[in-house]
ROKOLVEX-206252 format. One record per atom (N, C-alpha, C): z, y, x. Coordinates in steps of 0.2 Angstrom, whole numbers, padded with zeros to 4 digits, always signed. Layout:
ZYX;...
//
This chain:
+0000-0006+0004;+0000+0000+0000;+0000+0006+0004;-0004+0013+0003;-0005+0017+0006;+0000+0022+0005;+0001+0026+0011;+0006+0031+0010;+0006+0035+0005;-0002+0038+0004;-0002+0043-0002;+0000+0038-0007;-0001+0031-0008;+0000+0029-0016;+0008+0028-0016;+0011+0028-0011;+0017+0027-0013;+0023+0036-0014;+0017+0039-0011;+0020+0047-0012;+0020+0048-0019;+0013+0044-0021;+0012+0045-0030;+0018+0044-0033;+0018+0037-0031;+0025+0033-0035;+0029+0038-0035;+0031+0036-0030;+0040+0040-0027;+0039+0046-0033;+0035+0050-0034;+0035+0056-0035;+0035+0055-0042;+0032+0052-0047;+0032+0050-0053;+0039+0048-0056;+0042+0043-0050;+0048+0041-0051;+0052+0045-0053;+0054+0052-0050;+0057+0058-0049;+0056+0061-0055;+0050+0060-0058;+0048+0065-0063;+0050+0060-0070;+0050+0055-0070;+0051+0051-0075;+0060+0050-0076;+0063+0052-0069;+0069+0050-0071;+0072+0059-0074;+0069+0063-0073;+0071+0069-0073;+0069+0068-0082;+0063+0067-0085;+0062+0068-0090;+0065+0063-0094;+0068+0058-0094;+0075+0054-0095;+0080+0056-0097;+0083+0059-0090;+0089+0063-0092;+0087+0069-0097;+0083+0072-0096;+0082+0077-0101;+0082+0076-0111;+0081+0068-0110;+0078+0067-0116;+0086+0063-0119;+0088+0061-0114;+0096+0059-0116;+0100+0065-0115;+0100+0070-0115;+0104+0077-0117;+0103+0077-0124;+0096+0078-0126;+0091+0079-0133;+0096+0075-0135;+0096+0067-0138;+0096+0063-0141;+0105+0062-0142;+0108+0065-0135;+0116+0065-0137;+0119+0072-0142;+0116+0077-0142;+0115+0083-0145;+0114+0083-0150;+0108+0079-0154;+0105+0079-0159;+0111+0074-0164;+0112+0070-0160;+0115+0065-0166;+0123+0068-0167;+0126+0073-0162;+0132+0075-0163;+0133+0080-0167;+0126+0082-0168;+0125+0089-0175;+0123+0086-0182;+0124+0078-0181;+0125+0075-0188;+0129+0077-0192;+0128+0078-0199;+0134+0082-0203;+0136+0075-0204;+0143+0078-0207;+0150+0072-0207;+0153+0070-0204;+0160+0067-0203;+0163+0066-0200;+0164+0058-0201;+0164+0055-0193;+0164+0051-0194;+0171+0044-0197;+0177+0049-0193;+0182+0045-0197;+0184+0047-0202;+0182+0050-0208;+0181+0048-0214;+0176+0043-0216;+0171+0043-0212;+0164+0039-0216;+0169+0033-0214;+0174+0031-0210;+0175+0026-0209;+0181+0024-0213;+0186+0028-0213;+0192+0028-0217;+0192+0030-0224;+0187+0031-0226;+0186+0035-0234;+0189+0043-0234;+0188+0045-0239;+0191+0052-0242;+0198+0051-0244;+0200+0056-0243;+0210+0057-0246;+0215+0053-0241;+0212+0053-0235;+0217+0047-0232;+0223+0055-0229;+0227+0052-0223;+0232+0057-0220;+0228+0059-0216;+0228+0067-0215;+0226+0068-0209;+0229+0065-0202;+0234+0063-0200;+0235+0060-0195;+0231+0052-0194;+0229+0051-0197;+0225+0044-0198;+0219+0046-0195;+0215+0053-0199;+0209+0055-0195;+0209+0054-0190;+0216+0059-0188;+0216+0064-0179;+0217+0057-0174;+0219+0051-0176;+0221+0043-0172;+0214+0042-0171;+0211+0041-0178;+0205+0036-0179;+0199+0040-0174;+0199+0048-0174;+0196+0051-0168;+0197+0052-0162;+0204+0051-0160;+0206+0051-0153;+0204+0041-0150;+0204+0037-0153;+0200+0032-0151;+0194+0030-0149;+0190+0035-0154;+0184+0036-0153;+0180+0039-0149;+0187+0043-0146;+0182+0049-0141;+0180+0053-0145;+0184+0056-0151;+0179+0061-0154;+0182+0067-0153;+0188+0066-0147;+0193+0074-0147;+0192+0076-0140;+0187+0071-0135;+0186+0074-0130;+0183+0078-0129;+0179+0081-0123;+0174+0089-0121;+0167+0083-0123;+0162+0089-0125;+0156+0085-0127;+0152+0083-0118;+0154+0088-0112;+0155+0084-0108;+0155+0077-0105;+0164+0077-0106;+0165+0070-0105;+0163+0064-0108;+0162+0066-0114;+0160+0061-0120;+0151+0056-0118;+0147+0067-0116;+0140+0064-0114;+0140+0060-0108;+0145+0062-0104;+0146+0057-0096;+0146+0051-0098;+0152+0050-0102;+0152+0041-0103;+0150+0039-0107;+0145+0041-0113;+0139+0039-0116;+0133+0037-0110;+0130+0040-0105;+0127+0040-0102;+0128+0033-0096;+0133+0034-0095;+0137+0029-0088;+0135+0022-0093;+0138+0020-0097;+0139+0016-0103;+0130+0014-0104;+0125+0018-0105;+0118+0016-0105;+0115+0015-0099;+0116+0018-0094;+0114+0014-0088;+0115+0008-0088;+0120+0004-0091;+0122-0002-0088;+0120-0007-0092;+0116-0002-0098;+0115-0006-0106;+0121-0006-0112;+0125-0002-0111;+0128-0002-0115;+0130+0004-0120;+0125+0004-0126;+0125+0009-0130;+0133+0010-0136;+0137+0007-0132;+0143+0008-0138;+0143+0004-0143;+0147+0009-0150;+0148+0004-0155;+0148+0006-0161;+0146+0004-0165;+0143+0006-0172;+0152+0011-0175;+0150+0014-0177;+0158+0018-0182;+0158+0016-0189;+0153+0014-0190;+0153+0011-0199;+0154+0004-0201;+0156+0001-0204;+0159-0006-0202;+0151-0009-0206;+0149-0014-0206;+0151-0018-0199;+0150-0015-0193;+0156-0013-0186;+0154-0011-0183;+0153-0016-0175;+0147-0018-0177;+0142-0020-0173;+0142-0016-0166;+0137-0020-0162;+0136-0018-0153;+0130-0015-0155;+0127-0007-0153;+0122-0005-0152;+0118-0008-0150;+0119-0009-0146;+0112-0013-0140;+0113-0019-0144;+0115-0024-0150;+0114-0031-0153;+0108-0028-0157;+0111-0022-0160;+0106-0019-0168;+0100-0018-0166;+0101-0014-0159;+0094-0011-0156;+0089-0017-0156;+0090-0022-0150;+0088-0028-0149;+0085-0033-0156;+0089-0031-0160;+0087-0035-0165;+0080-0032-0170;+0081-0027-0169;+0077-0022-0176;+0070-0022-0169;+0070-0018-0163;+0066-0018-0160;+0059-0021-0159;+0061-0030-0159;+0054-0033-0159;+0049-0031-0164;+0054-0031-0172;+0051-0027-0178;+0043-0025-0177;+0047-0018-0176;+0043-0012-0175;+0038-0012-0169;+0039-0016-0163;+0034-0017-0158;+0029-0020-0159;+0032-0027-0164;+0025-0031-0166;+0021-0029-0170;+0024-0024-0176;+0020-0020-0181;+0016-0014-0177;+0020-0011-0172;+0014-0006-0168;+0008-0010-0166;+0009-0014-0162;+0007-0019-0158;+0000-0021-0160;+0001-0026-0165;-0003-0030-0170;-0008-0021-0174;-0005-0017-0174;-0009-0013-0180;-0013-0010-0174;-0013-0009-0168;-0015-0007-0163;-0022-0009-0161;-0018-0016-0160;-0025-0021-0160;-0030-0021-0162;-0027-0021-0170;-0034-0022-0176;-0035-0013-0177;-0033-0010-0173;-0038-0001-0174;-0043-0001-0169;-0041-0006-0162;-0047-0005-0157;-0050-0012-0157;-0049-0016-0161;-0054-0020-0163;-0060-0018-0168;-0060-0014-0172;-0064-0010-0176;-0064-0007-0174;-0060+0001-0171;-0064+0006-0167;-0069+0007-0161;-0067+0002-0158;-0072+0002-0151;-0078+0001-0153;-0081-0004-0157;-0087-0004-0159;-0092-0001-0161;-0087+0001-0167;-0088+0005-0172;-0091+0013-0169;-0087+0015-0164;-0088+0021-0161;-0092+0021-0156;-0095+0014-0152;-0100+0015-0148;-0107+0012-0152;-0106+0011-0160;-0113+0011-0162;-0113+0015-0166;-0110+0020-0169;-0113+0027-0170;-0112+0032-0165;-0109+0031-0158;-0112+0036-0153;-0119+0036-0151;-0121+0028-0152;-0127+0028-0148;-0134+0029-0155;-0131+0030-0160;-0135+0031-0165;-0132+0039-0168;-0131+0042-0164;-0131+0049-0166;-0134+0054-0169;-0132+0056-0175;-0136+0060-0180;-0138+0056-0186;-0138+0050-0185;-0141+0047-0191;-0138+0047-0196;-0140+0044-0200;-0136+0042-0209;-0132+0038-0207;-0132+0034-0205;-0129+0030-0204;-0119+0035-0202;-0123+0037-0194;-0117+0043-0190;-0115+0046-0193;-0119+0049-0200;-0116+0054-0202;-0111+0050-0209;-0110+0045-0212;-0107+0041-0216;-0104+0039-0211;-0104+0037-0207;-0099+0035-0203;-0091+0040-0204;-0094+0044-0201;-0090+0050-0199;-0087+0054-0205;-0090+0053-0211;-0085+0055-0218;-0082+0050-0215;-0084+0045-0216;-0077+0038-0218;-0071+0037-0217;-0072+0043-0208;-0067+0040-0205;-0062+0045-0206;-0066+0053-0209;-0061+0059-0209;-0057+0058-0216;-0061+0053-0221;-0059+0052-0229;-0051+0047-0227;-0052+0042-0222;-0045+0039-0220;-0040+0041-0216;-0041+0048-0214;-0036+0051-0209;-0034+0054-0216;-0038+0057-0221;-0033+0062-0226;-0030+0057-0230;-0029+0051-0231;-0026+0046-0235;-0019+0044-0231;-0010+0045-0234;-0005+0046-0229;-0005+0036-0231;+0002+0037-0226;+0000+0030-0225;+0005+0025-0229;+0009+0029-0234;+0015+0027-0238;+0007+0025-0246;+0004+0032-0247;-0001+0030-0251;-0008+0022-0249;-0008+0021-0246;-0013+0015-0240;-0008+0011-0243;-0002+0009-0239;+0002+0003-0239;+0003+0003-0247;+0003+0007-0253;+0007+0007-0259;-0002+0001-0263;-0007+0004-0260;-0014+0002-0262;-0014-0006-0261;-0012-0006-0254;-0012-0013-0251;-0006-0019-0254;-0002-0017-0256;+0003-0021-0261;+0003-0020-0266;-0003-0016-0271;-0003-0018-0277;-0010-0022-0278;-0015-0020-0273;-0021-0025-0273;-0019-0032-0270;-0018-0032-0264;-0018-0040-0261;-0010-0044-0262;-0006-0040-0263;-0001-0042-0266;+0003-0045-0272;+0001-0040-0276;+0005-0040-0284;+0000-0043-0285;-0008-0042-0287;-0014-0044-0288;-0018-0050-0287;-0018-0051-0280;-0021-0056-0277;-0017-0058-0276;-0011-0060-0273;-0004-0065-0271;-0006-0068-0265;-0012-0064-0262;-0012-0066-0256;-0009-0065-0248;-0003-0060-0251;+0002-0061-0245;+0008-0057-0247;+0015-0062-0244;+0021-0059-0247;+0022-0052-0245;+0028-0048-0248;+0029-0042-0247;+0036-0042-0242;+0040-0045-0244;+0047-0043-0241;+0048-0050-0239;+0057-0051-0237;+0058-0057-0230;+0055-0059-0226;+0057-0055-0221;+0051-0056-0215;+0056-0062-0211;+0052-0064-0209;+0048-0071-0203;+0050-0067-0199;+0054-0068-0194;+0055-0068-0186;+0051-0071-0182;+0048-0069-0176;+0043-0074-0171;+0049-0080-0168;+0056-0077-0167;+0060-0081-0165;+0060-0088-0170;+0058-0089-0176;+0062-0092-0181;+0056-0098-0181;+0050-0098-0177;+0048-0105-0175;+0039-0105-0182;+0040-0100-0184;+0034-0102-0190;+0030-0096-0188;+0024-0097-0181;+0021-0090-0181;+0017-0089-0186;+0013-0093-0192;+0008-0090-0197;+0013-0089-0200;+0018-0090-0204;+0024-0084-0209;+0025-0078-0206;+0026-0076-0200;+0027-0073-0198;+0019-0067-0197;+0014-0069-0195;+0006-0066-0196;+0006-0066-0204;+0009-0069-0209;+0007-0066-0215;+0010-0060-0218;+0018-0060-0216;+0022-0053-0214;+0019-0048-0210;+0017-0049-0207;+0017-0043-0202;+0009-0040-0204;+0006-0045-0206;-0001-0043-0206;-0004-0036-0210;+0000-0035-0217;-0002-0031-0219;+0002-0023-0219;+0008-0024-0214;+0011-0017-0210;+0007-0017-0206;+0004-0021-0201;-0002-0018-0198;-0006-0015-0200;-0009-0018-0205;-0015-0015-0208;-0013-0007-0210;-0009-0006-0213;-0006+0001-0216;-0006+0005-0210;-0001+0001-0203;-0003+0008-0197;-0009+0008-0195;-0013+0003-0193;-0019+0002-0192;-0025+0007-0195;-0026+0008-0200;-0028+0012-0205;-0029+0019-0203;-0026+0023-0202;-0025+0031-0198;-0028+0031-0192;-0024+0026-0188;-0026+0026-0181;-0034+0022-0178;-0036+0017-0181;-0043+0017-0181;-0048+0022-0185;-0046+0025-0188;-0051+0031-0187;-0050+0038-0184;-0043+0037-0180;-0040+0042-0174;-0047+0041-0169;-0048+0035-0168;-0049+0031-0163;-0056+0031-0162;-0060+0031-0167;-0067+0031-0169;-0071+0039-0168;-0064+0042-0172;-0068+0050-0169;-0068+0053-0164;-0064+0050-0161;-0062+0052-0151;-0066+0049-0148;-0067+0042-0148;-0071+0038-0142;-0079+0040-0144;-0081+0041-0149;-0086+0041-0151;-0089+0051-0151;-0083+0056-0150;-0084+0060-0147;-0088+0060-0138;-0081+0057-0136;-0083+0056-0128;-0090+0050-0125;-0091+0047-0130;-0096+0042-0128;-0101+0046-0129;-0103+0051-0134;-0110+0055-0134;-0109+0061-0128;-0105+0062-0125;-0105+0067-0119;-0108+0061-0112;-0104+0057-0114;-0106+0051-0106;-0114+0052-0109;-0115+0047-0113;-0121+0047-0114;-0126+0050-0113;-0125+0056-0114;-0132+0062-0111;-0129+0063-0103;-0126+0060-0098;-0125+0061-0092;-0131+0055-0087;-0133+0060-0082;-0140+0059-0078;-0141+0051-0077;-0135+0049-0075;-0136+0043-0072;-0136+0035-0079;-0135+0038-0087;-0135+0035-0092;-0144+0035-0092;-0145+0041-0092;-0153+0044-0093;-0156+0038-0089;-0154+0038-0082;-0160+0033-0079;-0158+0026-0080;-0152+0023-0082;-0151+0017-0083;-0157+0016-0090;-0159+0019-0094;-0160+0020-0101;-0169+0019-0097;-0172+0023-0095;-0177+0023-0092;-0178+0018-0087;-0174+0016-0086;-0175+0008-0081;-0176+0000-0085;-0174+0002-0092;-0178-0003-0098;-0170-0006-0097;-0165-0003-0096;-0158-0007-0097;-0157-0007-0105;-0154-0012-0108;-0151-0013-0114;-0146-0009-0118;-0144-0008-0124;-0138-0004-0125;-0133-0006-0125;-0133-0014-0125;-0127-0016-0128;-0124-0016-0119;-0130-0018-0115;-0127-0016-0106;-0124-0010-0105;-0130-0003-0107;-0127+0001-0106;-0121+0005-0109;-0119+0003-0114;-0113+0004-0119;-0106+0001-0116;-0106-0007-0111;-0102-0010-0111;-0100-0007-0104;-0106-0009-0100;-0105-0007-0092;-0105-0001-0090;-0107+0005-0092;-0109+0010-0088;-0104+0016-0094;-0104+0016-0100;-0103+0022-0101;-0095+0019-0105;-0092+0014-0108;-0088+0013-0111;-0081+0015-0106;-0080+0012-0099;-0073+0015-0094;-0073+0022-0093;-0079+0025-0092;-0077+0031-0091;-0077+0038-0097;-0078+0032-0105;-0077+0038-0110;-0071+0034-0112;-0066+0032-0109;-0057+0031-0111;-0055+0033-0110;-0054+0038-0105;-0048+0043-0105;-0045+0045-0113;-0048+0048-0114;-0042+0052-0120;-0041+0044-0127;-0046+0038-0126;-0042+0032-0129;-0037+0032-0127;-0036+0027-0123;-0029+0026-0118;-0025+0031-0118;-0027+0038-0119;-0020+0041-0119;-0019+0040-0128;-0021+0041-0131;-0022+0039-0141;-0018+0033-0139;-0016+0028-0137;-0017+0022-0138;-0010+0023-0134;-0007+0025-0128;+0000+0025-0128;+0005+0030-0131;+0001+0035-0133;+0006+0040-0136;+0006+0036-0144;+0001+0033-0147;+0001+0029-0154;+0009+0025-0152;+0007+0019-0147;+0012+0014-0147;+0018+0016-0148;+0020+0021-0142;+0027+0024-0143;+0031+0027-0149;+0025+0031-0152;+0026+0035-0159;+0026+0031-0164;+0022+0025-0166;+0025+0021-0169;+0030+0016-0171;+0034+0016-0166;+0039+0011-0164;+0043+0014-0166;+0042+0019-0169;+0052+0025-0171;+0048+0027-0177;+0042+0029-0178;+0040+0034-0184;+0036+0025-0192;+0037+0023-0190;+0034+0016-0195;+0040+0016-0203;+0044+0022-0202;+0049+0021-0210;+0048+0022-0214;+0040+0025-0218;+0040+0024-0223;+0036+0016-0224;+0030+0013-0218;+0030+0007-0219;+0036+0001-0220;+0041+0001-0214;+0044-0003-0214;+0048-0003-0223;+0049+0002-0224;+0053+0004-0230;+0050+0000-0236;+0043+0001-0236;+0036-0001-0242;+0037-0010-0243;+0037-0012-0233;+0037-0018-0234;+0042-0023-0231;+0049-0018-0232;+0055-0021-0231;+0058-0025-0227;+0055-0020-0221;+0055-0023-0213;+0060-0021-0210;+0065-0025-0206;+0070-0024-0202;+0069-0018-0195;+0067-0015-0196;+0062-0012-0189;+0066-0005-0186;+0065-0002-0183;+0067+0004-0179;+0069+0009-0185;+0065+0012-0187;+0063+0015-0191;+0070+0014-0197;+0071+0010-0201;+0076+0009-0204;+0081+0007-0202;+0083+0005-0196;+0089+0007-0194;+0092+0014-0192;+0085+0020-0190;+0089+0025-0187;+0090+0029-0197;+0087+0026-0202;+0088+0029-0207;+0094+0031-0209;+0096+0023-0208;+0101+0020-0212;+0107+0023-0207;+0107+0022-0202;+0115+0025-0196;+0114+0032-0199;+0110+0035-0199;+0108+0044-0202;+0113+0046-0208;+0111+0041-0213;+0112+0042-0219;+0120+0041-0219;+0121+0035-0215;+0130+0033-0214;+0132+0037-0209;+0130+0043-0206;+0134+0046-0203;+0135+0041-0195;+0133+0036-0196;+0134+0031-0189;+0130+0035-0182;+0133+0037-0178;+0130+0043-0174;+0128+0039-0168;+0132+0034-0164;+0131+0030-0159;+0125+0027-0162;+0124+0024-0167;+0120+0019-0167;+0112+0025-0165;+0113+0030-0170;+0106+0034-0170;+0106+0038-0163;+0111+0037-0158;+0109+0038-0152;+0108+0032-0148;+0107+0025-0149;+0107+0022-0145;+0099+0019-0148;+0096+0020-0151;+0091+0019-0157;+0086+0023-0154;+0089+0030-0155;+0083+0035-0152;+0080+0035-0145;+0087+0034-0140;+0088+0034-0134;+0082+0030-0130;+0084+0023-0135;+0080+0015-0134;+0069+0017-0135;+0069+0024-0140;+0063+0025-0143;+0059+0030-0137;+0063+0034-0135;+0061+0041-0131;+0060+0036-0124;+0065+0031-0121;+0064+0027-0114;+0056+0024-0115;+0055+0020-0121;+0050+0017-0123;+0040+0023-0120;+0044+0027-0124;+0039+0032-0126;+0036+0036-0118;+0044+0038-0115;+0041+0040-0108;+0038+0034-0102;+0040+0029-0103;+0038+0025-0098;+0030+0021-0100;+0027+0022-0106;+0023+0022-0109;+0017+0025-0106;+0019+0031-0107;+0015+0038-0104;+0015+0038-0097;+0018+0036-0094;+0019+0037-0086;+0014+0030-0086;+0014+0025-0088;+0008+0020-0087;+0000+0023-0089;+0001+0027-0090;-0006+0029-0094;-0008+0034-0090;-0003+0037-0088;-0006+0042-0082;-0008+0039-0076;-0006+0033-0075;-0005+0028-0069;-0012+0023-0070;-0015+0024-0076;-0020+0021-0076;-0027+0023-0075;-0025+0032-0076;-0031+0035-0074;-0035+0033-0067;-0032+0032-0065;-0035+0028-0055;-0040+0024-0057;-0037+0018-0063;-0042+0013-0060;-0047+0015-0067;-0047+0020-0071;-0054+0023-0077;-0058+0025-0072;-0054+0030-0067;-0059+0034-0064;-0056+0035-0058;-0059+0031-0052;-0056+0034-0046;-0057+0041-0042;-0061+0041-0046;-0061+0049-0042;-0053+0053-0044;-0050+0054-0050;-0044+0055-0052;-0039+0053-0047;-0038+0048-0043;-0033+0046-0038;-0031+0052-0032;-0040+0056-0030;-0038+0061-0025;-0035+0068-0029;-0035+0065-0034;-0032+0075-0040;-0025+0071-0038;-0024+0064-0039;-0015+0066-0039;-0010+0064-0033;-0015+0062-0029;-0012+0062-0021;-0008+0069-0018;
//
């Protein structure tokens, strides 16, 4: 490994742990400006105040928001996000863990099936530009970005669902639980619902960038050399019009992985998303820091891969970041 690539690193690491910490200030901050108190939500109303002022001096709720942030912090380092305040009061890092795969596999799978259909989709009407076709394409895709995704999912469970009986709605299948097709019949049509948006996010971007490569000099002569489209779409112009895919594609992943709650909610899925509802709503303040904390890690290490990918899209890019 060369000195410059490891200056990159080094240097990325810096940036990534600083934008970390940053995001765990946000996410300690944010959940301590939850209205409520927490040793009521836990003790009830009418109780003696001395019960609150005990129930809070155990929990750290009478420390400096300092010390508190310190050893919430120290505590996450080592993995351990605390513990729930509303009974059942669970281990954060259990809840997190458990709802987590949820939400990944629902990003995941929806992901798949937008760039299973978008890739194609956008490099044959890039290369059929202008036409009816392009130009129906191109409503299509605008007519499904204005469609919200609680209305899609509400469509998709009374057509394929209530309708057709073609796939359950609720009780979800865990991958763990040994029955992968239960599991793909669950999950399939919350992908489909995120899926929806983001392959026609997906279609108008790539399919933008494809028709700029495509008028470039060295497209021109592969075309005049009697090369094929389906060659020149796959080998020559497809790598170097993914830049702004790839970054579409991890800032999607990240942001679906915490924002999926009106799907999960639709199709009564144990996922990210309705866990940080439901701590919100309960006033449970650890958990929705340990939730968020879990979503923002995801999210920036996500994007630090995708910056890190530029190199091998384009190497010319490697001398910008050395």
């Amino acid at each position: 490994m060369s000195t410059a690539v490891v200056r990159r690193l080094a240097r990325k690491a810096l940036e990534l742990a600083g934008v970390l910490l940053l995001a765990s200030v946000g996410v300690f901050s944010l959940a301590v400006l939850l209205p409520g108190d927490p040793a009521v939500d836990i003790l009830g109303a009418g109780r003696d105040p001395a019960e609150y002022a005990e129930l809070r001096h155990d929990l750290g709720l009478d420390q400096p928001l300092v010390t508190r942030y310190l050893d919430w912090l120290g505590g996450a380092l080592t993995g351990d996000l605390g513990h729930s305040v509303v009974p059942p009061q669970s281990e954060v890092t259990d809840r997190v863990l458990s709802a987590l795969p949820v939400s990944f596999e629902i990003a995941v799978l929806g992901l798949l099936l937008a760039l299973l259909i978008a890739v194609p989709t956008a490099m044959w009407s890039a290369y059929r530009e202008g036409s009816a076709a392009d130009r129906i394409l191109g409503a299509g895709t605008f007519g499904i970005l204005s469609v919200p995704s609680f209305l899609a999912g509400l469509l998709l469970i009374l057509v394929l669902v209530n309708s057709a009986g073609w796939f359950p709605r609720s009780e979800w299948v865990r991958l763990g639980d040994g029955d992968l097709l239960g599991n793909l019949r669950h999950a399939f049509l919350p992908a489909l619902t995120v899926a929806l948006a983001e392959l026609a996010m997906f279609t108008r971007v790539l399919r933008g960038d494809l028709i700029v490569t495509l008028r470039e000099d060295y497209i021109l002569a592969a075309r005049a050399k009697g090369m094929g489209p389906l060659r020149i779409l796959f080998a020559d112009a497809l790598r170097p019009s993914s830049f702004s895919l790839v970054t579409l594609l991890g800032l999607s992943l990240g942001r679906l992985i915490g924002s999926t709650v009106v799907v999960e909610y639709l199709f009564s899925l144990p996922g990210m998303g309705m866990l940080v509802v439901n701590a919100a709503g309960q006033g449970d303040y650890p958990m929705v820091q340990g939730a968020v904390l879990t979503i923002a890690v995801i999210y920036v290490i996500l994007n630090a891969g995708i910056d890190l990918s530029y190199g091998y899209l384009d190497p010319r890019t490697r001398r910008v970041h050395v």
